[in-house]
N, C-alpha and C positions, 0 to 999 in steps of 0.2 A: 451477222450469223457467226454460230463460234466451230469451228473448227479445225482436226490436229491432221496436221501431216507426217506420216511418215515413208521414210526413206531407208527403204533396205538397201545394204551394200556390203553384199559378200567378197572377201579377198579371192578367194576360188573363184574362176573361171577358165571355162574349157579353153576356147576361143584367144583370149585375151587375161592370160593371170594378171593378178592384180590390178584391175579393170579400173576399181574405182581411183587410184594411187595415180593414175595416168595421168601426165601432165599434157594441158591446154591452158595455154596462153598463161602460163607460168603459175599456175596453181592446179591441185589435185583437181579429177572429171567432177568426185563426187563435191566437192568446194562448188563447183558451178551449180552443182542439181541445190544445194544448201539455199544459193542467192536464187534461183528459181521459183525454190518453193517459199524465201519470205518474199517474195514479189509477189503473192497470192493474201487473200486475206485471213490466211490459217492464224489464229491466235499463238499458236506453239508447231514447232518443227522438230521432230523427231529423227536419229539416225540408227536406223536399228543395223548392229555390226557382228559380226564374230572375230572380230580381229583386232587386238590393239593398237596396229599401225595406222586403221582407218582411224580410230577412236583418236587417238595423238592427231592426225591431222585436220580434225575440223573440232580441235577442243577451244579453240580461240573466235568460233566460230560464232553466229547468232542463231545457234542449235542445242537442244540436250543430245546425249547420244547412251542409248539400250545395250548393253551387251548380251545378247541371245545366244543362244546355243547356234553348234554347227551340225546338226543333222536333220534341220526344221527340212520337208519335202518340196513346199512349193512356200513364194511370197506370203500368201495368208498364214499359212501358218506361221513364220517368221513373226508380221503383224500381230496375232492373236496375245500371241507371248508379249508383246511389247503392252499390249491393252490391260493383261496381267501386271505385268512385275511393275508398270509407269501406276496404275491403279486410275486409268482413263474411265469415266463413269460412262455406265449403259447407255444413257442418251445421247453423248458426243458422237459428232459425224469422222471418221477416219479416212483421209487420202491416200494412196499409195500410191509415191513418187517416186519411179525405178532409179535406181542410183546411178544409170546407165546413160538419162536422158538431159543432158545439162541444155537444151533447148525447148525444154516445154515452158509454153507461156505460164503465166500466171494466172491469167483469166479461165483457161482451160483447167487448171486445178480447182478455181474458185463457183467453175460451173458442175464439174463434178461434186463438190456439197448442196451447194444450191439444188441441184437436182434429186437428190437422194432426200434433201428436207424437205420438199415438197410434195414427198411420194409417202408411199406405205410399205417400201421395196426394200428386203434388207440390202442390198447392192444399188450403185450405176456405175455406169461405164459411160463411154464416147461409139462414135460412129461416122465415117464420111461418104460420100458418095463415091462409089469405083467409077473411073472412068478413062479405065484401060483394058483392052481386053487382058494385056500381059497379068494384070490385079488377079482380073478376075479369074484367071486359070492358076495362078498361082497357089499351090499350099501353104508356102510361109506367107501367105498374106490370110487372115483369118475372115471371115464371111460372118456375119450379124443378120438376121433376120427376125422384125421385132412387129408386132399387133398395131393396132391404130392409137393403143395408151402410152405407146413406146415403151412398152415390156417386154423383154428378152423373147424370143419363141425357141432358138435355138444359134450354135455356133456351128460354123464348120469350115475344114478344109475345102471342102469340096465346093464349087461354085455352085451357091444357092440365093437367090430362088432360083431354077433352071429357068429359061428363057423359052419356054414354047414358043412363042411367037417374037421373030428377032430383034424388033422394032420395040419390043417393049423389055426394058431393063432398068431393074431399079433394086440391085445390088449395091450392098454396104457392105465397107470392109470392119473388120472392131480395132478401135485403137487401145494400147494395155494401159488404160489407165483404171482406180475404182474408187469406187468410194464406198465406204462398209458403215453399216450401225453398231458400235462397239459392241452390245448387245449382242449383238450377231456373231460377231468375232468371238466373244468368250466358248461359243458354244462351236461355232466351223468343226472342232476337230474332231466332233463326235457326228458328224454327216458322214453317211455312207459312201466309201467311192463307188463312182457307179459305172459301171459295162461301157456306156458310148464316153465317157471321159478317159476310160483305159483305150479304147478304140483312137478316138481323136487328138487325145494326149492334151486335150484342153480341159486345163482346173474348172473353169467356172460353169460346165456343163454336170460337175457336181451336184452345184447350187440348184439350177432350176430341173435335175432328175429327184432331188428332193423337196419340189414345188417350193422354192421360195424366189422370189421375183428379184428379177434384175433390169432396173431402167435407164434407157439406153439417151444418152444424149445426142443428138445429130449435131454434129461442129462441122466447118469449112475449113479448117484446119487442125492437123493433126499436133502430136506432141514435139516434130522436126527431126534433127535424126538422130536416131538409137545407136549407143557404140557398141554390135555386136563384132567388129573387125576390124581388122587394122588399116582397110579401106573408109572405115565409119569415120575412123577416128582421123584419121588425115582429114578429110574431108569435114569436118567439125574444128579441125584446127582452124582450115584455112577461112573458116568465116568467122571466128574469134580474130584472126588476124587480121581480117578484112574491114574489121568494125572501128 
C-alpha cells in the first residue's frame, strides 16, 4: 500500500522553543520522528516546516521537506498546504507524524493507513483502552467514543462513556495520530468550525459536526512519549541512552 507521511515541525513553541532542534542522543528530536516514520512503510516522508533551521537540519536526511507558512491554525491545516504546494494526488493516504514524537513505532503509523484504506472515512486515528482512573478524570487525556464500525461518535475531555454502573467501563482514551485522504485535506479548510470544537478545543470534532467519518483504530500501544516539557524530554533522553 502506498502512502506519504508527513511531519509538521514548527520552531515556535510555548512550552519548549525550538522543540523540534532539541537534541537526543546527539541529533535533533525531529531527526528521530524522520527515522520513525521511514521505519513505516510510507513510500515518501514529508517534513512540513516554517523555519529554515528545521529545513537545514534534516536536509541530509531520508526526507523531502515543505516550507509552509507560519500562521496555519492547527496541524491539518499545516498538512493541507503541504498536499497543495507537494501536488500529493486525491487518492494518496496522508499520515500525520507530530514532529514532537521521536518514539512512535512504525507499525502504529503503518496501521493508521491501513485502516483509513479500508474504510470509506475521510479520517483515522488510534485508540487504547483507559485503565486508570487518573486517565480517565483527566482532561489532558482526550476520551474517544466510537460505534460497533469503529467510527468516531464523539471526542471529549470530559470522561465519557460515564459509568452508570461501576463495574462496567469501557473507556478509550484517542492517541494524536491521523490519517487523512488528500482528497479530503485539499478541501478541510473550507469546513465550518463548529460550537463544541470551540467548546472542547478539539480540531477533529470539526470533522464529524460536519458529518464526515472518522475510524478509530484500537492499538495496545500508544505513540510513547510526547516532548510537550522539559520533564518529556529528559525522560526520552534517558531511554535513547539506555538503548
Amino acid at each position: 500500500m502506498s502512502f506519504t507521511v508527513v511531519i509538521p515541525a514548527r520552531f515556535g513553541s510555548t512550552r519548549l522553543p525550538g522543540k523540534a532542534l532539541l537534541q537526543i542522543a546527539g541529533q535533533p528530536m525531529v531527526a528521530h520522528v524522520v527515522a520513525r516514520a521511514n521505519e513505516s512503510l510510507a513510500h515518501r516522508v514529508i517534513v512540513a516546516t516554517d523555519d529554515e533551521r528545521i529545513a537545514d537540519a534534516v536536509a541530509s536526511l531520508e526526507c523531502e521537506v515543505c516550507m509552509t507558512r507560519e500562521d496555519h491554525e492547527s496541524g491539518s491545516d499545516r498538512i493541507a498546504e503541504v498536499v497543495t504546494s507537494m501536488d500529493i494526488a486525491d487518492q494518496e493516504v496522508v499520515v500525520n507524524v507530530q514532529g514532537d514524537e521521536p518514539l512512535i513505532p512504525g507499525e502504529l503509523i503503518n496501521r493508521m493507513a491501513e485502516s483509513l484504506a479500508g474504510s470509506d472515512a475521510a479520517m483515522s486515528t488510534a485508540a487504547m483502552k483507559i485503565d486508570s482512573d487518573k486517565d480517565l478524570h483527566n482532561p489532558n487525556v482526550v476520551k474517544v467514543v466510537f460505534n460497533r464500525n469503529n467510527e468516531a461518535m464523539y471526542f471529549s475531555r470530559s470522561t465519557i462513556p460515564y459509568a452508570r454502573e461501576a463495574q462496567i467501563q469501557c473507556a478509550y482514551r484517542h492517541i494524536g495520530i491521523y490519517g487523512y485522504r488528500a482528497k479530503f485535506l485539499r478541501r478541510y479548510h473550507l469546513l465550518e468550525e463548529s460550537l463544541i470544537e470551540q467548546t472542547e478545543k478539539l480540531e477533529q470534532l470539526r470533522v464529524l459536526d460536519n458529518g464526515e467519518k472518522i475510524v478509530v483504530e484500537v492499538v495496545s500501544h500508544g505513540t510513547g512519549i510526547g516532548v510537550d516539557t522539559a520533564e518529556d524530554l529528559e525522560q526520552v533522553r534517558a531511554i535513547f541512552n539506555n538503548r
